[in-house]
N, C-alpha and C positions, 0 to 999 in steps of 0.2 A: 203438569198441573201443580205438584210441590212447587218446582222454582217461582211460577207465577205467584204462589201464595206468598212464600218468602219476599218477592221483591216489594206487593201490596201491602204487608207488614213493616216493611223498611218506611215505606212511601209515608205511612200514619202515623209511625213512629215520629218523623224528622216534621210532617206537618204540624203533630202537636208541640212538641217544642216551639217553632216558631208563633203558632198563633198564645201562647204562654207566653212569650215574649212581646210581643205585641199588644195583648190587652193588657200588660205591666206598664207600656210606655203609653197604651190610650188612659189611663186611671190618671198619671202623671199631667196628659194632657187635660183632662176634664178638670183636675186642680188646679192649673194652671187659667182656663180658661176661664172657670166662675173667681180668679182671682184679679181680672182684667188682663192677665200677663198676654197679652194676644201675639207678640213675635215669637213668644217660647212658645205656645200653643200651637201655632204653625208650623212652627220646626220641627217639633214634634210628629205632628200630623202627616206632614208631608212625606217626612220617611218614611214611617207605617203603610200610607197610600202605595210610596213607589216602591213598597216590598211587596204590594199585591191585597193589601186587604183594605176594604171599603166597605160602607154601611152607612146608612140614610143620615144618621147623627152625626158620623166622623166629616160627612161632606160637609153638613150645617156648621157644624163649628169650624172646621176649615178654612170655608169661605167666608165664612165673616169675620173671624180673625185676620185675614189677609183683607178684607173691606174697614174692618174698623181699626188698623194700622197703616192705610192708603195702600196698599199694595195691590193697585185695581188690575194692572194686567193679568196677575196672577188669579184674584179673585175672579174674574171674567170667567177666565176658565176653570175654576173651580163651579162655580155656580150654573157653569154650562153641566159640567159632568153630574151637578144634583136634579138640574131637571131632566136629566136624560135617566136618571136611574129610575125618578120617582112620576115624572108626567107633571102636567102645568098646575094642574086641578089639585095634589092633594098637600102643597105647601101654604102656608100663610102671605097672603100679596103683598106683605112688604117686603118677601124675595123676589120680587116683582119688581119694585123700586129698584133695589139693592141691585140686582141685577142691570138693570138699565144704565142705573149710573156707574156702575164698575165699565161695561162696555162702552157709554158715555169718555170716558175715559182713557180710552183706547181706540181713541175716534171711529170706532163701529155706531154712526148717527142711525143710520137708517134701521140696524138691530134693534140698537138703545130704545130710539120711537119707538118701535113696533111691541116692544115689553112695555114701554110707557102707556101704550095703548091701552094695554089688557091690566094697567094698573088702574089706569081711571076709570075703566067698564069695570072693575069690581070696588070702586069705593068715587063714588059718583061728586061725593058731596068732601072729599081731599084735595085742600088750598091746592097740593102738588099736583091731583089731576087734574083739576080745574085749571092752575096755569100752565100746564102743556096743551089740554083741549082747546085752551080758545088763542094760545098763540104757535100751532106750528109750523109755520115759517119763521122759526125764534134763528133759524140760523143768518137767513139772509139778512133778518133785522139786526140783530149782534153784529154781522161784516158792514152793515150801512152804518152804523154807528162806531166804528174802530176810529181809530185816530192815528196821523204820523207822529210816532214820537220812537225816540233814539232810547231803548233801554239795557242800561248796563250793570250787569253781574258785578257786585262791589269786592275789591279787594278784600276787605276784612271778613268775608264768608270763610267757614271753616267744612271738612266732612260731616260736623256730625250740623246739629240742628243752628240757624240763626234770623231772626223775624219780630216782627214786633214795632217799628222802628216810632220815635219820636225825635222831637228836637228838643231841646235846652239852653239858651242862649249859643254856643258856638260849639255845642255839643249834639252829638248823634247819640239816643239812647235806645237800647234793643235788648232784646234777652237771647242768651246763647247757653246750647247744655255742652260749651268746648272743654271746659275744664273740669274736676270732681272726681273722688273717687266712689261716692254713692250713688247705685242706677235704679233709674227709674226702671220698671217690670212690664209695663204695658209697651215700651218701644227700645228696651235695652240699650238705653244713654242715659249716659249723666242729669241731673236734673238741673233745671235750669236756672241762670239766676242773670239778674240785669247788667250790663256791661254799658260802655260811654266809649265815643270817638272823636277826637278831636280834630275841627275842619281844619285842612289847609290851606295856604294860598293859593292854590290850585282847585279847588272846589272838594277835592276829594277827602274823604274822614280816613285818619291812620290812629293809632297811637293807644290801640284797645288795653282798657282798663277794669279789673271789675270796679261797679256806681260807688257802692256805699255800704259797711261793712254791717252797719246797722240796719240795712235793708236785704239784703241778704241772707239768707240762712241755708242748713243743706238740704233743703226742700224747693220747691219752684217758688219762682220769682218773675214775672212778665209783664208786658204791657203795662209800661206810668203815662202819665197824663199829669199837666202842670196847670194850676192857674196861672192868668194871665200875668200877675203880681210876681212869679214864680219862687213865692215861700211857701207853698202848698203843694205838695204832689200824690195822686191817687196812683197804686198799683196792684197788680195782683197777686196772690200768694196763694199757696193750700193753707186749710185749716191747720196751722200750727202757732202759735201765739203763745208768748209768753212760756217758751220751751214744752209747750204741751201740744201733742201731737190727736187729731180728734177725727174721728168715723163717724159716719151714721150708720142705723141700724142693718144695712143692706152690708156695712165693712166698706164703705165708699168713702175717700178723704176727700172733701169737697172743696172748692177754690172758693177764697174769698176776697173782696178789696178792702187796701190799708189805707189808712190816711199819713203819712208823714209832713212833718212842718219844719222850717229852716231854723237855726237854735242859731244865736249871738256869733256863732264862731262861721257860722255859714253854713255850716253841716246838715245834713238828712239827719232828724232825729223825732222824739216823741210819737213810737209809731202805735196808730192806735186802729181798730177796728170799726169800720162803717155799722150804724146800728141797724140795717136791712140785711149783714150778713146770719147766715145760719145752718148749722152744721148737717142740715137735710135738704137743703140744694147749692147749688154754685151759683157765686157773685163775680164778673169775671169781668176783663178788656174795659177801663174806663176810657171816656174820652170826655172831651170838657169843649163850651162853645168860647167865642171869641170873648164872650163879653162877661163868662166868669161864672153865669149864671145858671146853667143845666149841665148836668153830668150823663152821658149816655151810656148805655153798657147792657154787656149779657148775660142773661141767668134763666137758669130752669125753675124758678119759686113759683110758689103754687099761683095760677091765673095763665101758664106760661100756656102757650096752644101747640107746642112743639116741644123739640129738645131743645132748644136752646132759642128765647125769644130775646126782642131789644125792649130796652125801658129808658124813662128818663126820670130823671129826680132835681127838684131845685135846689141849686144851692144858695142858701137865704143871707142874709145880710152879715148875719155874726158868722157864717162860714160853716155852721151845721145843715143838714141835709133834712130836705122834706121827705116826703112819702114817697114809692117808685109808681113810676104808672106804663103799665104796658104800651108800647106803641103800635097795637093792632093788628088787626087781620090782613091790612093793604099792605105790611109788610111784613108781618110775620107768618110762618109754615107749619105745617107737622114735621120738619126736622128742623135745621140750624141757621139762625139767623146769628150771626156773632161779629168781633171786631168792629165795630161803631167807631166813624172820625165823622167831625162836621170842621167843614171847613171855615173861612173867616166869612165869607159871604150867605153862610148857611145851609149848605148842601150836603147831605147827610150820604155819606159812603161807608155800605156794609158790606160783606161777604156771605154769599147763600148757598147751602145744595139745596134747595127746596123750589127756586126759582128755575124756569129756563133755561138753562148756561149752554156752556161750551164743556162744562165735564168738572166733576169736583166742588169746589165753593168756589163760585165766582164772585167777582167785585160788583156793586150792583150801586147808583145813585138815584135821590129825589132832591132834584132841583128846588133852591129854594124853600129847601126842609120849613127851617123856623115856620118864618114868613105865613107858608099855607095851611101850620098846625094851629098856629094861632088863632087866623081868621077859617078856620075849620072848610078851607077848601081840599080839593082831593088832591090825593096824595101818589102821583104818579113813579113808579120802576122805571128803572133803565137801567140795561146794561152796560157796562163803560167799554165792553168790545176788546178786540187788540191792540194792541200786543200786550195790555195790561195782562187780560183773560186768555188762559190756554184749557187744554183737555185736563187740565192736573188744580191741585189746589192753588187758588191765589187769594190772598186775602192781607191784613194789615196794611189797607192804601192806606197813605198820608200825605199830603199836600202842605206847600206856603206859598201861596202865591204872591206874597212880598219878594221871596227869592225868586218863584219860579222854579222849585227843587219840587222834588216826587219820589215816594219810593212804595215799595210793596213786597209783600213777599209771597215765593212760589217754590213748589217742590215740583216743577216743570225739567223735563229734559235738557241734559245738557248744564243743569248746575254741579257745582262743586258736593253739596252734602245733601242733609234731608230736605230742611226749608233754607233756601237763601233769600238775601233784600237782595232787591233791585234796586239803581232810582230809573227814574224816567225824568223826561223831558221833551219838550215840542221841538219838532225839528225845524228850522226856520225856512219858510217860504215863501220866493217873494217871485212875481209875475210880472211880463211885461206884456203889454197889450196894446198890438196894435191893427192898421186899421182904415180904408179909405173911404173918402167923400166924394158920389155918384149923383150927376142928375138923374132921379127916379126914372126918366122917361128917354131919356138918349143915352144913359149910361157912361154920359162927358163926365171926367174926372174934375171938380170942381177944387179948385186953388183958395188959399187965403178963405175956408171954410172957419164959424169957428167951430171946436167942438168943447163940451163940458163934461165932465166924469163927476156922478152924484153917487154916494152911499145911500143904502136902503130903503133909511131913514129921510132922504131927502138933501141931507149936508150935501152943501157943494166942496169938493174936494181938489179938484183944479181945472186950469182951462189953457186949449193949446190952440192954434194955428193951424187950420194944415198947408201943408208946402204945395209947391207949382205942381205937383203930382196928386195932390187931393190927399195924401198921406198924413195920418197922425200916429202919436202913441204915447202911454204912459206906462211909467216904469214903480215899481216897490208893489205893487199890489197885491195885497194876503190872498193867500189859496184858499180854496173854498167857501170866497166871501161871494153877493149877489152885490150887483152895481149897476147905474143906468149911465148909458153913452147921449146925450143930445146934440146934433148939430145944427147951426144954424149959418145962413148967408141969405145977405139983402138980394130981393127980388126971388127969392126961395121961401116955400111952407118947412119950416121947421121938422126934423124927423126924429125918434129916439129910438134907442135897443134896450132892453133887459138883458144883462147874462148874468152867468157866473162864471168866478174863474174856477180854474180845474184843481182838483187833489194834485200834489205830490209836487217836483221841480219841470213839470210840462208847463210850456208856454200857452197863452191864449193867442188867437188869431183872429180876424174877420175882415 
């Protein structure tokens, strides 16, 4: 009976020391945590966990620390381990979402749905459950909609962060946290600031520089946008201006955008402040349309119906800026709508978690943005699919369709650091179609037939012969297009076909 008691004593002894040491490094982490520092908060957490101790809270913080730093595999199973501790019933249903989309992301679809499920049966009237309710077949729809295009991991990616991307005359501009020696706390890297790449003859951008020293500061710096003129450029920064560095009441540094203007010498200079910024929400990601005249972008200001909605604002004749006005319910969420580009034609490309996707912020367009906001028609989503869109974050699309160039960036599998750019590109496809001419009723190969090849639209696009075998065919024809075949021969009724040709470098036949 003594030794037993003796070894019970040992046992309590050395228990409490550890749990003293442990609620030292959870205090540590709760500081950490209400200070946004979310990768030290995890690291923290995690050891504690895999030394044996857990509790309702430690899991909460946890897992959303490792959700709100991308770390969704991780988070998946964390947030698994919180509902097994606590049961479905007695957390808050945005661990519901959170959930969903961490497993979303780790391509568990069928789990993901089934928590998506039970997030829209507890909040009926959530943009986010409402667009899972009424589209789930969102996957088959995302793969009908993918596209062949050739996408490559760019050279000038680094390990730590790079995205953002614009162009500038023969310049590539982006934001990268490569160099510094001040770290941001919430993802333990450098902070970010804008860098340039100069195209070569080869297409590809080398020759990384940081932009502009006056744009720049040791604070973030991302996402410009140029007028069309390009002596105008909007970008983003934290509230620091005029070497003053500013919080709101919550200790949050908020992001705002700058104006810079071109000076005599060519330079980035006079950087001044948007009069919609303010130090109790973010103003974030501009983008500007072709014709000079609307600036788009992100921000949580008060009207926002999420974390993070889109707005646009005019920009007026003298080059100051109107009023912001929300762009709605039909594209905005209760979480993040961000990264706004419209293209030259007017098609507005953002990046959502709140929508449908494939897992993370996905790229999402509305065809014919302007166009339908003007004349107050509806305003239709759409996924832009693969290979843009993966299980992971993608967002910063940008297009020119003068070049034909594309890029985006993703912290998808397989890249070099956290966020890489991509570009993309159409992969070129061309069909050849051919084809014989039958008497309907004897099945005789009909010679010296002729036949016609029409576009959609009706254009005639050329006309062949066919030879002493009834045979024709033509050649270049784009994949995935709809076309109509017509033959004709004297002492013959006329016959036509509808097809289309096929995805990919497969031939057509008939």
């Amino acid at each position: 009976m003594k030794m037993k008691i003796h070894i019970l004593t040992i046992f309590l002894s050395l228990s409490a020391v550890l749990s003293y040491s442990q609620k030292a490094d959870y205090q540590k982490a709760n500081k950490a945590y209400d200070n946004f520092s979310y990768a030290k908060t995890s690291d923290i957490l995690l050891e504690v966990a895999n030394n044996g101790y857990t509790s309702v809270s430690l899991l909460q913080k946890l897992s959303n620390s490792l959700y709100f730093n991308n770390e969704m595999k991780e988070a998946a199973k964390w947030y698994g381990k919180l509902f097994e501790e606590v049961g479905e019933t007695a957390l808050d249903s945005e661990y519901y979402f959170r959930y969903a989309q961490a497993l979303k992301a780790t391509e568990s679809y069928e789990e993901s749905d089934a928590w998506m499920q039970k997030f829209y049966e507890a909040n009926k009237d959530d943009l986010r459950g409402k667009a899972f309710a009424s589209k789930k077949d969102y996957l088959e729809s995302i793969l009908s909609l993918s596209r062949d295009l050739q996408v490559v991991n760019l050279d000038l990616n680094t390990e730590k962060s790079d995205f953002g991307t614009n162009q500038y005359k023969d310049e590539l501009i982006f934001a990268s946290s490569r160099l510094g020696d001040k770290i941001y706390q919430w993802n333990k890297q450098p902070y970010l600031d804008l860098y340039k790449a100069t195209k070569q003859a080869d297409g590809s951008y080398k020759n990384v520089v940081a932009f502009n020293e006056d744009i720049n500061t040791k604070y973030h710096e991302s996402t410009a946008a140029f007028t069309p003129d390009d002596e105008v450029m909007y970008f983003t920064r934290n509230n620091y201006y005029k070497k003053r560095y500013k919080k709101d009441d919550e200790g949050v540094n908020r992001l705002k955008i700058f104006k810079a203007t071109k000076n005599i010498n060519g330079d980035w200079s006079n950087v001044e402040s948007v009069h919609f910024n303010s130090s109790d929400y973010s103003v974030a990601h501009p983008a500007i349309n072709v014709r000079g005249t609307k600036m788009y972008f992100a921000s949580d200001m008060p009207g926002t119906i999420g974390q993070s909605d889109l707005y646009e604002v005019d920009i007026l004749e003298d080059g100051t800026l109107g009023d912001p006005e929300n762009l709605g319910a039909s594209i905005n969420t209760e979480v993040q709508e961000t990264f706004p580009f419209i293209n030259e034609i007017g098609d507005l490309y953002f990046s959502s978690n709140g929508l449908s996707g494939l897992g993370g912020l996905d790229v999402y367009v509305v065809r014919d943005f302007e166009n339908k906001r003007e004349s107050n028609q509806p305003l239709i989503v759409e996924n832009v699919g693969k290979p843009i869109n993966s299980s992971k974050d993608d967002f910063g699309y940008y297009e020119n369709l003068g070049t034909k160039e594309g890029f985006f960036t993703s912290n998808r599998e397989g890249g070099k650091g956290d966020d890489d750019i991509y570009s993309f590109k159409a992969i070129e496809c061309e069909q050849i179609v051919t084809g014989t001419v039958l008497d309907k009723n004897t099945q005789e190969l009909l010679a010296e037939a002729t036949v016609t090849l029409y576009s959609k639209a009706g254009d005639k696009i050329e006309t062949v012969i066919a030879d002493q075998a009834g045979a024709y065919s033509f050649s270049k024809l784009t994949c995935n297009e709809p076309f109509l075949i017509r033959a004709e021969k004297t002492d013959y009724i006329g016959d036509e076909k509808n097809f289309v040709t096929l995805m990919g470098d497969r031939g057509y036949g008939n």
